[in-house]
gemmi code that builds the backbone of each chain (N, CA, C; Angstrom):
import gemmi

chains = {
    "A": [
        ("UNK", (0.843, -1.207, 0.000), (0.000, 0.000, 0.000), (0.877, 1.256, 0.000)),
        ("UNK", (0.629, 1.834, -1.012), (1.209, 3.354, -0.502), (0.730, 4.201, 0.262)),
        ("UNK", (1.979, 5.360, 0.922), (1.514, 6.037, 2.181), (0.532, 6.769, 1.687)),
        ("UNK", (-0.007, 7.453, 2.782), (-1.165, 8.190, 2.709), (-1.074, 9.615, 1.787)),
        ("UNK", (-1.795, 10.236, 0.968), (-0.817, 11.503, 0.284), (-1.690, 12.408, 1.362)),
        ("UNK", (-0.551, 13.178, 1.673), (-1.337, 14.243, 2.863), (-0.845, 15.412, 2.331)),
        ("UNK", (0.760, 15.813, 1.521), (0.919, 17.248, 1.112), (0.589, 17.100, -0.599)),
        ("UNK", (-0.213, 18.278, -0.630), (-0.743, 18.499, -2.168), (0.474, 18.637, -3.176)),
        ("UNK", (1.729, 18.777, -2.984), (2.781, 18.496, -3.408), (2.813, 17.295, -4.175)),
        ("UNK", (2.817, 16.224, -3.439), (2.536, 15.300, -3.712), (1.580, 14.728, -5.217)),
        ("UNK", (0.571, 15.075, -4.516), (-0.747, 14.550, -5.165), (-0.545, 15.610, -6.202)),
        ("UNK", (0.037, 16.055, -6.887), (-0.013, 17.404, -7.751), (0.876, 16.714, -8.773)),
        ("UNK", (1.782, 16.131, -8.141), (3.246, 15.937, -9.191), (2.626, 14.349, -9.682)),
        ("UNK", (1.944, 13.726, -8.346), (1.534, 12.218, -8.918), (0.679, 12.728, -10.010)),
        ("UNK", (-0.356, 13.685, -10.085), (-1.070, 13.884, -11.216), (0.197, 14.242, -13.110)),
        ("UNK", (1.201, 15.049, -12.426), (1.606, 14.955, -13.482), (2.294, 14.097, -14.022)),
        ("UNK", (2.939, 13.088, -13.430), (3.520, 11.976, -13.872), (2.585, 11.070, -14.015)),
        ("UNK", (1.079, 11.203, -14.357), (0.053, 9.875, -14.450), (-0.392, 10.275, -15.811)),
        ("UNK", (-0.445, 11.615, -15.874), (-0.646, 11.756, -17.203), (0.230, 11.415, -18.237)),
        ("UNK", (1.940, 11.726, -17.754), (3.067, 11.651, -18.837), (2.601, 10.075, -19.058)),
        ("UNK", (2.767, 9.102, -17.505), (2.581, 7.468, -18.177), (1.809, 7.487, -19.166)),
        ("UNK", (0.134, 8.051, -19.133), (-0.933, 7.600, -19.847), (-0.706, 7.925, -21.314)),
        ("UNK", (-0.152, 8.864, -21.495), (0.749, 9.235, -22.904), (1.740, 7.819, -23.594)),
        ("UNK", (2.278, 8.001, -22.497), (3.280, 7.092, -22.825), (2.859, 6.408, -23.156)),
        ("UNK", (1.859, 5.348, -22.108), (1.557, 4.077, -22.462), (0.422, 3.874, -23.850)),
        ("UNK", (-0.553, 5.145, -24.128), (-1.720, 5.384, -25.521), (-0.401, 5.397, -26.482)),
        ("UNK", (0.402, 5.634, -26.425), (1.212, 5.639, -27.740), (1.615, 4.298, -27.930)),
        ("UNK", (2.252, 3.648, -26.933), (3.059, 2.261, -27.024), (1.489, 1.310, -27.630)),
        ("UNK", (0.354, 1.647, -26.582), (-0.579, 0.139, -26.907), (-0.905, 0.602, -28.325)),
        ("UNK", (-1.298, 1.805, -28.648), (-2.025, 2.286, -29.860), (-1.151, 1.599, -30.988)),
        ("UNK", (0.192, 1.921, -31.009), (1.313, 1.252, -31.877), (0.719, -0.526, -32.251)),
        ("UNK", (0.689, -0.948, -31.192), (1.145, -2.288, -30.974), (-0.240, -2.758, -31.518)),
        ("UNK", (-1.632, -2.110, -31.356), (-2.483, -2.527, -31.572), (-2.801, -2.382, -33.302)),
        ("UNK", (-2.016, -1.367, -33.867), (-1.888, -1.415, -34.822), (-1.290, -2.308, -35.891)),
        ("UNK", (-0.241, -2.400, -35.205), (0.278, -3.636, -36.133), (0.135, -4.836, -35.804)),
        ("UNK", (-0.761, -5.056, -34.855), (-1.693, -6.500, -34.455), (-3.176, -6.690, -35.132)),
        ("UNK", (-3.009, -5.422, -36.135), (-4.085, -5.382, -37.556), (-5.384, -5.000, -36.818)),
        ("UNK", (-5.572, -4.315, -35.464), (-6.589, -3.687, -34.809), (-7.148, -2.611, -36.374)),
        ("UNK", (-8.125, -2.262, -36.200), (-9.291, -1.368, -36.785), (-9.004, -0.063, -36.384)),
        ("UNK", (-8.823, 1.535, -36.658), (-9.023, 2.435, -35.955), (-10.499, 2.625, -35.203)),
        ("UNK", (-11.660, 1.538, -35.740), (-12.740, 1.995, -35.235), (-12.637, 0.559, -33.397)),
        ("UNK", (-11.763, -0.338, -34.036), (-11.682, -0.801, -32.648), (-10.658, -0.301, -31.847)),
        ("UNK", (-9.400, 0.361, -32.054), (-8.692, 1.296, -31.126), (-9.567, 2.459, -30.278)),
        ("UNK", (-10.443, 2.773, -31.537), (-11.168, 4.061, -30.227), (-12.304, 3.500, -29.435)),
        ("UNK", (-12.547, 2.456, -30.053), (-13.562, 2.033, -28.916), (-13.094, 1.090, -27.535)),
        ("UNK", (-11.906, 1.014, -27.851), (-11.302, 0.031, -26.642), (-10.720, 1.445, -25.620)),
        ("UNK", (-10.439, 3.052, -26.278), (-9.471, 3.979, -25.562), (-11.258, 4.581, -25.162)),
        ("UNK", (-11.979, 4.727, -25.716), (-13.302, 5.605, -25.197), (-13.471, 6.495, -25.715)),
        ("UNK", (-12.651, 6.704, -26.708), (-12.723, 7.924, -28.065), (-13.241, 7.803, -29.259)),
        ("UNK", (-13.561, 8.737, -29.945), (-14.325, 8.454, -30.982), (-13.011, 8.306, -32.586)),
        ("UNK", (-13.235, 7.796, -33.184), (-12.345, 7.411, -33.972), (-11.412, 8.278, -35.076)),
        ("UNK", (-12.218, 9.381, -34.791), (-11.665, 10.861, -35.636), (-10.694, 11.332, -34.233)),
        ("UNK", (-10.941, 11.020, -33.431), (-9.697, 11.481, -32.285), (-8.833, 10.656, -31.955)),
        ("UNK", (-8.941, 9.496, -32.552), (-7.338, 8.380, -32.039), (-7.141, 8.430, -33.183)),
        ("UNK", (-7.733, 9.102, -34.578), (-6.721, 8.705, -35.957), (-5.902, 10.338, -35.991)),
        ("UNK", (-6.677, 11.307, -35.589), (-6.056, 12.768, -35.604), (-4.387, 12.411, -34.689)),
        ("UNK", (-4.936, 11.749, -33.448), (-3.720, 11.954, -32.598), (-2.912, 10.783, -33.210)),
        ("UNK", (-2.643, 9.675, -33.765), (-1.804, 8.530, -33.699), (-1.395, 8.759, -35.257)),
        ("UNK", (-2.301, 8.776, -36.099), (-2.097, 8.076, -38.019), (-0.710, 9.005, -38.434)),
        ("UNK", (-0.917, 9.988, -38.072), (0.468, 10.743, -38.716), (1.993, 10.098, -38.762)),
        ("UNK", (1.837, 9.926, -36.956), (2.772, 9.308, -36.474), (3.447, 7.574, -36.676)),
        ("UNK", (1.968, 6.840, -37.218), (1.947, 5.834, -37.458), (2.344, 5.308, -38.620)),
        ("UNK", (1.639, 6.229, -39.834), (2.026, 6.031, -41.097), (3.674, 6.376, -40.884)),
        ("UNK", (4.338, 7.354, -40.665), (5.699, 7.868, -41.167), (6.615, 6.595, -40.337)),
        ("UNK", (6.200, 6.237, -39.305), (6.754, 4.674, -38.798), (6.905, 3.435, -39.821)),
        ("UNK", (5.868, 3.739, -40.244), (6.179, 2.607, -41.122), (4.243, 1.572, -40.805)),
        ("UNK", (3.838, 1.781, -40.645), (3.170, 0.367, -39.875), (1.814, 0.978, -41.057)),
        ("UNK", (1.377, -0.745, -40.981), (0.671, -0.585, -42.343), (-1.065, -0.354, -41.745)),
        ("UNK", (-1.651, 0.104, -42.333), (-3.096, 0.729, -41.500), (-4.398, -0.011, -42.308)),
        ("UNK", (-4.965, -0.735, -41.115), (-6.393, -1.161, -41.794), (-7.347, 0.313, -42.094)),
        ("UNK", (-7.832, 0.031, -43.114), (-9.112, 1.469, -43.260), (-10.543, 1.142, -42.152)),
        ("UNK", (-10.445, 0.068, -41.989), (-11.764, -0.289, -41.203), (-11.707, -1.034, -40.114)),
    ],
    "B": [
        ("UNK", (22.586, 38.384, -34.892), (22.291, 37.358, -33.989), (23.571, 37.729, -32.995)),
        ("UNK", (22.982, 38.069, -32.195), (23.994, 38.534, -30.709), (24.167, 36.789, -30.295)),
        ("UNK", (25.187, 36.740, -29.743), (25.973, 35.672, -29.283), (24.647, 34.981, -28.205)),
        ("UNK", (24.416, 35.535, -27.329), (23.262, 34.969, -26.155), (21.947, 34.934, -27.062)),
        ("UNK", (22.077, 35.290, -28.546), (20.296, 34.520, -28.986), (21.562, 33.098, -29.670)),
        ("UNK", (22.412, 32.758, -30.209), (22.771, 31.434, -31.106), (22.970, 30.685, -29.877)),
        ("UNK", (23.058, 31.207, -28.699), (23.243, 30.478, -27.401), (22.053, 29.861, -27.278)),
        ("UNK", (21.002, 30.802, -26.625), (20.145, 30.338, -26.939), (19.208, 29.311, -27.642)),
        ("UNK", (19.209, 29.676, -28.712), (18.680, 28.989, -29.949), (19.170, 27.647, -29.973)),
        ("UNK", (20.595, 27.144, -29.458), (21.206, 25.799, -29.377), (21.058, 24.906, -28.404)),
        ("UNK", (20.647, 25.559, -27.224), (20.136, 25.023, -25.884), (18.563, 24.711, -26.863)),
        ("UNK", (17.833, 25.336, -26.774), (16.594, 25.014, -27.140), (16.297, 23.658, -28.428)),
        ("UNK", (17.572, 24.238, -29.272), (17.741, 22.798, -30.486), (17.417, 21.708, -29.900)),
        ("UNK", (18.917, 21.696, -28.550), (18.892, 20.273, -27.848), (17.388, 19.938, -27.038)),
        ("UNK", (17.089, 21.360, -26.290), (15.820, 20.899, -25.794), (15.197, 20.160, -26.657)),
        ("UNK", (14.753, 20.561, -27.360), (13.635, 20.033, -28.505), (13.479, 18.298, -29.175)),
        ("UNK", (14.887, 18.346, -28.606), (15.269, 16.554, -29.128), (15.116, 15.993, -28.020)),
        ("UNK", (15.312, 16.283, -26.828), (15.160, 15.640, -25.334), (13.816, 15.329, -25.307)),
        ("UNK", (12.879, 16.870, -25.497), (11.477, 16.473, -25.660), (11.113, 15.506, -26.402)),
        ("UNK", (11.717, 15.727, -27.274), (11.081, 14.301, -28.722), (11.108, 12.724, -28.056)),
        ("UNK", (12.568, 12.930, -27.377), (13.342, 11.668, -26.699), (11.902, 10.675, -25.647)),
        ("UNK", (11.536, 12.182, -25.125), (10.288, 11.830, -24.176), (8.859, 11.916, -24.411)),
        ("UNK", (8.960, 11.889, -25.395), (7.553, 11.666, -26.135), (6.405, 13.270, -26.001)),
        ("UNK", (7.232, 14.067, -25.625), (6.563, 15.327, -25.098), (5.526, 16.136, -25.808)),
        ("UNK", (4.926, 16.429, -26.179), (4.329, 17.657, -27.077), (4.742, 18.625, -27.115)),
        ("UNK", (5.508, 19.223, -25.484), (5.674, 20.700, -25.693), (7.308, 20.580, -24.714)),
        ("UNK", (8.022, 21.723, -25.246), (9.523, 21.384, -24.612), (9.168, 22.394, -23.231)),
        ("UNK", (9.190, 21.800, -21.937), (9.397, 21.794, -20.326), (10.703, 22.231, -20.142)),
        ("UNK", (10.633, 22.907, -18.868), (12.052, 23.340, -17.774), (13.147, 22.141, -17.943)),
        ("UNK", (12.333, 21.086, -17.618), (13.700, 20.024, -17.399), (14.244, 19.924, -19.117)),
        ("UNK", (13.858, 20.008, -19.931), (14.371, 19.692, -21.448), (15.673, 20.612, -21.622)),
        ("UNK", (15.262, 22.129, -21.108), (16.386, 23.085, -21.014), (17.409, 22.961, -20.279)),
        ("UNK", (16.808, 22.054, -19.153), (18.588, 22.098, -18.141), (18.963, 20.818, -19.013)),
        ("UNK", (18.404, 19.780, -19.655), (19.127, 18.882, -20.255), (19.479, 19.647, -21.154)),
        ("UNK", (19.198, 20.536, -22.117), (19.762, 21.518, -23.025), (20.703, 21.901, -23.009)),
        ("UNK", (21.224, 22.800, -21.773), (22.271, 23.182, -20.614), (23.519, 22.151, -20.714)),
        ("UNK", (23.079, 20.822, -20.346), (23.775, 20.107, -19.908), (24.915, 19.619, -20.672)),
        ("UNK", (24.449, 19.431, -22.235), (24.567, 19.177, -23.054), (25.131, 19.981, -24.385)),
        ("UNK", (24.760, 21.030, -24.242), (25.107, 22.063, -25.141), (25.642, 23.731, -24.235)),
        ("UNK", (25.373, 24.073, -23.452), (24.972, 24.995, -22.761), (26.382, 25.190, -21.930)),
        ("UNK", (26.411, 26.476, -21.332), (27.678, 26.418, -20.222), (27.228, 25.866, -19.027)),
        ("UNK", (27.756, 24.284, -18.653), (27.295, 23.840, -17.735), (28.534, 23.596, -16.428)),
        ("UNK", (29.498, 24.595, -16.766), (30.381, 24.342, -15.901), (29.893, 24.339, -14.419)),
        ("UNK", (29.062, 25.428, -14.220), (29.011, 25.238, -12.760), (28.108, 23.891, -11.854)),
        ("UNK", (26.818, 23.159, -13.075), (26.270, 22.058, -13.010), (26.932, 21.028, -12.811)),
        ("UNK", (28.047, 20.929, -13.302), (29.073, 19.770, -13.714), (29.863, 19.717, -12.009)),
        ("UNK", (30.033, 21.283, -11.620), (30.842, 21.512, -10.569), (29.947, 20.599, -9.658)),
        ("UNK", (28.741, 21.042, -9.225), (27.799, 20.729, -8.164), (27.329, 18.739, -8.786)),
        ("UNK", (27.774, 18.020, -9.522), (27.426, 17.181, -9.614), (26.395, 17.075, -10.471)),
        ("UNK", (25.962, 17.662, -11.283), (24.585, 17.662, -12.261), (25.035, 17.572, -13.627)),
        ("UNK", (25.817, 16.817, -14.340), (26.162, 16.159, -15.345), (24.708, 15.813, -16.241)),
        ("UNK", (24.572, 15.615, -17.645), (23.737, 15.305, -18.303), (23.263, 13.861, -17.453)),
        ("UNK", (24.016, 12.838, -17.394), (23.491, 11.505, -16.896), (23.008, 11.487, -15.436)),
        ("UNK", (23.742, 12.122, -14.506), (22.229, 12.768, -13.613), (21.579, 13.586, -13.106)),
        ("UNK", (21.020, 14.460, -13.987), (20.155, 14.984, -14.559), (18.656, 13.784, -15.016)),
        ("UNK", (19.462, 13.194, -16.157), (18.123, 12.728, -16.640), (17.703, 11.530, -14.905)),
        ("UNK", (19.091, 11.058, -14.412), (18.446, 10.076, -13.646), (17.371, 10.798, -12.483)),
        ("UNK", (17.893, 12.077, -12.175), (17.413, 12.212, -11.186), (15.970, 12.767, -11.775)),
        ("UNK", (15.579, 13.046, -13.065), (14.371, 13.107, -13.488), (13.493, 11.724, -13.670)),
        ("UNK", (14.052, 11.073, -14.095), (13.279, 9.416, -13.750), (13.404, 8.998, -12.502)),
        ("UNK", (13.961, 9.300, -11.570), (13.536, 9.037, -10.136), (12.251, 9.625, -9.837)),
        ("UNK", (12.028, 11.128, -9.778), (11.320, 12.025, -9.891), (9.675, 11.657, -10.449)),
        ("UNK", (9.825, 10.907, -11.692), (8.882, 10.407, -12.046), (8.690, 9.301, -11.615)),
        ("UNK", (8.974, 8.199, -10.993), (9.013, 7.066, -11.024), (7.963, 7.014, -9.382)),
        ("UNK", (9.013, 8.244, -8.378), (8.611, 8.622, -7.283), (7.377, 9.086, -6.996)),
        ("UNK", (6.792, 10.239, -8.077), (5.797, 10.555, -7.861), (4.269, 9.505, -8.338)),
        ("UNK", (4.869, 8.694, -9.363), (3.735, 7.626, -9.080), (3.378, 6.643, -8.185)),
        ("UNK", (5.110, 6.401, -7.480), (4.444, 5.334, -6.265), (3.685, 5.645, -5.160)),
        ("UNK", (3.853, 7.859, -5.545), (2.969, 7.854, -4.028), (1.365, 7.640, -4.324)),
        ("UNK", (0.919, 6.920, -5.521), (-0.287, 6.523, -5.961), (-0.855, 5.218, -5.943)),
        ("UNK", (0.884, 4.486, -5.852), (0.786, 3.209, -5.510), (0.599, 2.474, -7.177)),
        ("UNK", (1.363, 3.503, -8.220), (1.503, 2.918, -9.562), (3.437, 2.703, -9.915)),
        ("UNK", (3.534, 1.746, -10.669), (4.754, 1.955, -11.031), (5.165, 1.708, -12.372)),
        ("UNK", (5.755, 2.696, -13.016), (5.852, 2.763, -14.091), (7.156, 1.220, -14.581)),
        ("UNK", (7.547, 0.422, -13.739), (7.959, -0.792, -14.656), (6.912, -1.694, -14.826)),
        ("UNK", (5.932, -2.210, -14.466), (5.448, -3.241, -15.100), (4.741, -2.856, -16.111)),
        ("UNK", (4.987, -1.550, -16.872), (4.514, -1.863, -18.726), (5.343, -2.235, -19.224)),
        ("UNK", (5.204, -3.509, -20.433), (6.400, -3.693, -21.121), (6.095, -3.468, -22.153)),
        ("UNK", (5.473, -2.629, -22.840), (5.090, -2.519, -24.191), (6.082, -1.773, -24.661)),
        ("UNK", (6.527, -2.268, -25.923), (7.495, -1.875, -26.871), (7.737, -0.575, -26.957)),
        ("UNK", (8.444, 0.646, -26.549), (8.766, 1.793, -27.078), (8.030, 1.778, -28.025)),
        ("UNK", (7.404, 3.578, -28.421), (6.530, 3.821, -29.806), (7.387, 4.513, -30.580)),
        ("UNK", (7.223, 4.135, -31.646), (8.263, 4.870, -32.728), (8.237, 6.407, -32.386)),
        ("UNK", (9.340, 6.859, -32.384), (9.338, 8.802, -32.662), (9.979, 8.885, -33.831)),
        ("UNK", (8.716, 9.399, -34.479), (9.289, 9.888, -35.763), (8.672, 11.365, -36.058)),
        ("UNK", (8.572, 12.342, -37.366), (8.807, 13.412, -37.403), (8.992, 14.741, -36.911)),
        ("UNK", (9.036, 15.865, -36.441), (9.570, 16.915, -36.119), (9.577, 17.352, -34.261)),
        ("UNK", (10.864, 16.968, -33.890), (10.429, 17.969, -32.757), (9.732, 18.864, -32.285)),
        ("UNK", (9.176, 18.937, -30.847), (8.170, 19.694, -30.546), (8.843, 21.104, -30.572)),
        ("UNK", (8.258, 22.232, -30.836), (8.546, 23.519, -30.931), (7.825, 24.596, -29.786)),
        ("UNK", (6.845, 23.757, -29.553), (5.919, 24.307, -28.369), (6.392, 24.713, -27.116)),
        ("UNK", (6.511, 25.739, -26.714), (7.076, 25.661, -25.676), (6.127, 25.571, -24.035)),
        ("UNK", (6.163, 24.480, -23.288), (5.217, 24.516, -21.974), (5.134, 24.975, -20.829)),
        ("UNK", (3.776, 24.990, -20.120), (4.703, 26.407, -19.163), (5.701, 26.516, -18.306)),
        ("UNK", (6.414, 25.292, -17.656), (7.055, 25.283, -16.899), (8.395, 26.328, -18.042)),
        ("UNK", (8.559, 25.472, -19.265), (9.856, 26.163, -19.821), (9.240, 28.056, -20.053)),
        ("UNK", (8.681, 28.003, -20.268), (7.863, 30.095, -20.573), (8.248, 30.661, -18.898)),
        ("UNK", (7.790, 30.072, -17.764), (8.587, 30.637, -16.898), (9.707, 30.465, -16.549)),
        ("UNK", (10.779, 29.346, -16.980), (11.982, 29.726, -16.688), (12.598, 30.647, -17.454)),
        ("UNK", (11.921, 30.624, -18.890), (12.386, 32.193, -19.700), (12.237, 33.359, -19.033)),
        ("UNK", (10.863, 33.780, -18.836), (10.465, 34.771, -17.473), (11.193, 35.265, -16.645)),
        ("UNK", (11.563, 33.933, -15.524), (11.993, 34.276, -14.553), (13.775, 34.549, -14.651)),
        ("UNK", (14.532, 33.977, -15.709), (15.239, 34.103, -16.197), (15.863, 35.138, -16.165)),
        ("UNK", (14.918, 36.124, -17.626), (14.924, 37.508, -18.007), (15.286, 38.591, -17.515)),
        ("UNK", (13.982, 38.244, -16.370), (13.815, 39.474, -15.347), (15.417, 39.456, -14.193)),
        ("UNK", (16.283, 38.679, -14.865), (17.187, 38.640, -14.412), (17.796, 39.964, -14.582)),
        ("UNK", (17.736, 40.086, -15.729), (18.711, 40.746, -16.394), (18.490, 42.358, -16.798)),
        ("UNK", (19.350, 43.253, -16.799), (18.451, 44.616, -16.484), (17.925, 44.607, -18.310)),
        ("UNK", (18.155, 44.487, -18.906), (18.197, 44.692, -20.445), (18.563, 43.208, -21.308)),
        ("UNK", (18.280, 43.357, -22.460), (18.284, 42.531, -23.437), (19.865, 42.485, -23.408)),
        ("UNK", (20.787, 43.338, -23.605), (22.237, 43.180, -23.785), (22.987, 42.426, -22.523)),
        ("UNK", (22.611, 42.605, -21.337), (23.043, 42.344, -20.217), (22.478, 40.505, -19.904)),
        ("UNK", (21.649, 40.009, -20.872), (21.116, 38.445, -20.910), (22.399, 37.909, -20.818)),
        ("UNK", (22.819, 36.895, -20.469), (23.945, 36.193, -20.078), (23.311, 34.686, -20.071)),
        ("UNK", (24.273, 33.538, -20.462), (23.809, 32.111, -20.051), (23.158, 31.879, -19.079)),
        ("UNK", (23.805, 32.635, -17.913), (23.808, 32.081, -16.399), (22.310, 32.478, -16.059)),
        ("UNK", (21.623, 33.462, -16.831), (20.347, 34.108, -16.343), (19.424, 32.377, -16.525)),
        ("UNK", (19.215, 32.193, -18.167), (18.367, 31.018, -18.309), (18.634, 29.823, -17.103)),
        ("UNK", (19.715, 29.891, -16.787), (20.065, 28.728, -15.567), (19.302, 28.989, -14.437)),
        ("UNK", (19.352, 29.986, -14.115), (18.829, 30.518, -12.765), (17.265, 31.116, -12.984)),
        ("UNK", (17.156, 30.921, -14.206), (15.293, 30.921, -14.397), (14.809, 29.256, -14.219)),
        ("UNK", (15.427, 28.413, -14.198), (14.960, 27.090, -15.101), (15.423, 26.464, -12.877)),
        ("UNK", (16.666, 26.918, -12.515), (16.479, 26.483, -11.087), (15.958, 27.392, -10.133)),
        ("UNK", (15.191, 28.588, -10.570), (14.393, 29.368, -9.617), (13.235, 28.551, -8.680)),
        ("UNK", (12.564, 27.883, -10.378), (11.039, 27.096, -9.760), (11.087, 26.264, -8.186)),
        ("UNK", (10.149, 26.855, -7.627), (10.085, 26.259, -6.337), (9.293, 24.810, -6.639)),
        ("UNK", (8.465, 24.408, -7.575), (7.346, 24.130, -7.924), (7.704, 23.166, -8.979)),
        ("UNK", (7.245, 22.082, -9.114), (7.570, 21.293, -9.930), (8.551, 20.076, -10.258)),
        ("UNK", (8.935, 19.930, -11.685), (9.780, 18.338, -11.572), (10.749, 18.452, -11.439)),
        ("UNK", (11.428, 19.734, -12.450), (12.890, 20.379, -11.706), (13.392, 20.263, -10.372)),
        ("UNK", (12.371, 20.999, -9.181), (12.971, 21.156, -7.967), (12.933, 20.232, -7.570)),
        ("UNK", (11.814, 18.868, -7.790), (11.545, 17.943, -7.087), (12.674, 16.928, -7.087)),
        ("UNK", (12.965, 16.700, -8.853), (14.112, 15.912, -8.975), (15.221, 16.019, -8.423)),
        ("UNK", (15.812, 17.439, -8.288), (16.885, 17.646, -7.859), (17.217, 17.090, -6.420)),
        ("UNK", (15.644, 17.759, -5.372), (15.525, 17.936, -4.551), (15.842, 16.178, -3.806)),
        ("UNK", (14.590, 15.141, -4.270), (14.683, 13.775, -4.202), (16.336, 13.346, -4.747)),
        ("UNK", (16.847, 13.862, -5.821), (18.415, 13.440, -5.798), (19.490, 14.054, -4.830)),
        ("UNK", (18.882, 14.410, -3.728), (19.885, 14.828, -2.945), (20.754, 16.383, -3.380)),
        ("UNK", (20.667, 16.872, -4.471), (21.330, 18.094, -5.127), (21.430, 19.711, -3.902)),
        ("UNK", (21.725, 20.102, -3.598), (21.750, 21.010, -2.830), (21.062, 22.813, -3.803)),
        ("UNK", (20.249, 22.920, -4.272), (19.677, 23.694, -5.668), (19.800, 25.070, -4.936)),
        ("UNK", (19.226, 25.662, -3.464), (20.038, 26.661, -2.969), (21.105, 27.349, -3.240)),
        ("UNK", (21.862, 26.039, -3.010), (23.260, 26.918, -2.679), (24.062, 26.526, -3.984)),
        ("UNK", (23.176, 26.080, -4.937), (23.592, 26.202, -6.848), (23.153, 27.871, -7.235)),
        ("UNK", (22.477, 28.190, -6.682), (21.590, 29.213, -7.032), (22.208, 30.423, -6.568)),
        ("UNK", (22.913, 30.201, -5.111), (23.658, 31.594, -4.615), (24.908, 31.491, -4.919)),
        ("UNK", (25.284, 30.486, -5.583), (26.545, 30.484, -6.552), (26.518, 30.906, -7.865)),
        ("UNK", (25.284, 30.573, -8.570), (24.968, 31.155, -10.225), (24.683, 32.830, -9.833)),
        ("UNK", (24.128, 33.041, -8.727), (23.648, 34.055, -8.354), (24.644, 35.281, -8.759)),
        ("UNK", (25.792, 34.573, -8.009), (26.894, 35.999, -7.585), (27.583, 35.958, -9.691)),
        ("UNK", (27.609, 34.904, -10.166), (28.092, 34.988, -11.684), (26.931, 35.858, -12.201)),
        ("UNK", (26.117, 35.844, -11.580), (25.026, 36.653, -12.726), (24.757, 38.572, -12.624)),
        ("UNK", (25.753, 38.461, -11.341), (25.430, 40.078, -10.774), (26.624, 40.789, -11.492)),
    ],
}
model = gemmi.Model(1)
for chain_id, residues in chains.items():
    chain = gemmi.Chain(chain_id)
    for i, (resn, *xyz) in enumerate(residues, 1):
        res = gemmi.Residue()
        res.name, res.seqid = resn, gemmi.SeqId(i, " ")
        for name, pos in zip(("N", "CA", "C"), xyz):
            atom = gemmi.Atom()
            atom.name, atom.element = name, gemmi.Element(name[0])
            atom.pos, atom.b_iso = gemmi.Position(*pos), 0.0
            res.add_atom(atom)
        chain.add_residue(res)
    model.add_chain(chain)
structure = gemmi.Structure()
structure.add_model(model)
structure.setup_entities()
């Protein structure tokens, strides 16, 4: 169990390092799910987004990688 | 191009790749002292023990630290690194806009900007991953500060 957070210090910086992970980690699964021949319409429905917002944020990045993209 | 903007401008280059390094959107305080570290006059960093290699460690402590007080830890993802590919971020975020700021106001005038000012904007922050890292690495950032201090007067 972790200690109790009692100074907002704390709980301030854990917020910003939960977001950097969640970055981190939407990029790594989004990748991986991609070239495991996932759908963009099943990536956003597994992240809770609608599919014009995980292709805006990821396809750019995805295509110039290299990784080959289902349309559906 | 006065000598303290190509100064400038080269710290920020490196920032910009650190950010990339970290998947960032927008280049942060800590990107610039890795900037510093790396490109930058970092003699007196180097003096006090703040070398590029820890630097970054004591920024992944920093992070690593502030998630366990959530009771998360950033090793058990093992998912593959995501590709970084095209252009460094150019954005600058706010932590890095106030170490420019606080920086500045160092300095009585634009001519009088010196390296040492951006240093002592970027270790002013009381607030944040900068101080925290340092702070959790044991770094003494005070008495870095009343040492950059007296170079900057």
């Amino acid at each position: 169990m972790p200690p109790e957070l009692t100074d907002p210090a704390d709980a301030l910086a854990a917020v910003a390092a939960l977001r950097r992970l969640a970055d981190q980690l939407e990029e790594a699964a989004v990748e991986q799910a991609m070239r495991d021949g996932w759908s963009w319409p099943e990536v956003a429905e597994a992240l809770g987004i609608t599919r014009q917002a995980v292709h805006k944020k990821h396809a750019k990045r995805l295509i110039e990688a290299g990784v080959s993209l289902r349309r559906r | 191009m006065a000598a303290i903007d190509h100064y400038l401008n080269s710290v920020i280059q490196q920032a910009r790749l650190e950010a990339f390094d970290d998947g960032s959107a927008t280049l942060e305080a800590c990107h610039l002292l890795l900037g510093i570290a790396v490109v930058g006059e970092n003699t007196e960093l180097i003096a006090a023990g703040l070398g590029y290699d820890q630097i970054r460690a004591a920024l992944r402590e920093e992070f690593e630290h502030s998630l366990q007080t959530v009771g998360v830890s950033a090793a058990v993802y093992h998912l593959p690194k995501p590709t970084r590919v095209g252009d460094p971020p150019t954005t600058l975020g706010a932590s890095a806009k106030l170490a420019f700021d606080r920086g500045f106001a160092r300095a009585r005038t634009k001519k009088d900007l010196r390296p040492v000012h951006l240093l002592l904007g970027i270790l002013q922050a009381e607030i944040g991953t900068v101080p925290r890292a340092l702070a959790l690495a044991g770094f003494d950032r005070p008495a870095l500060i009343a040492r950059l201090a007296g170079d900057a007067a």
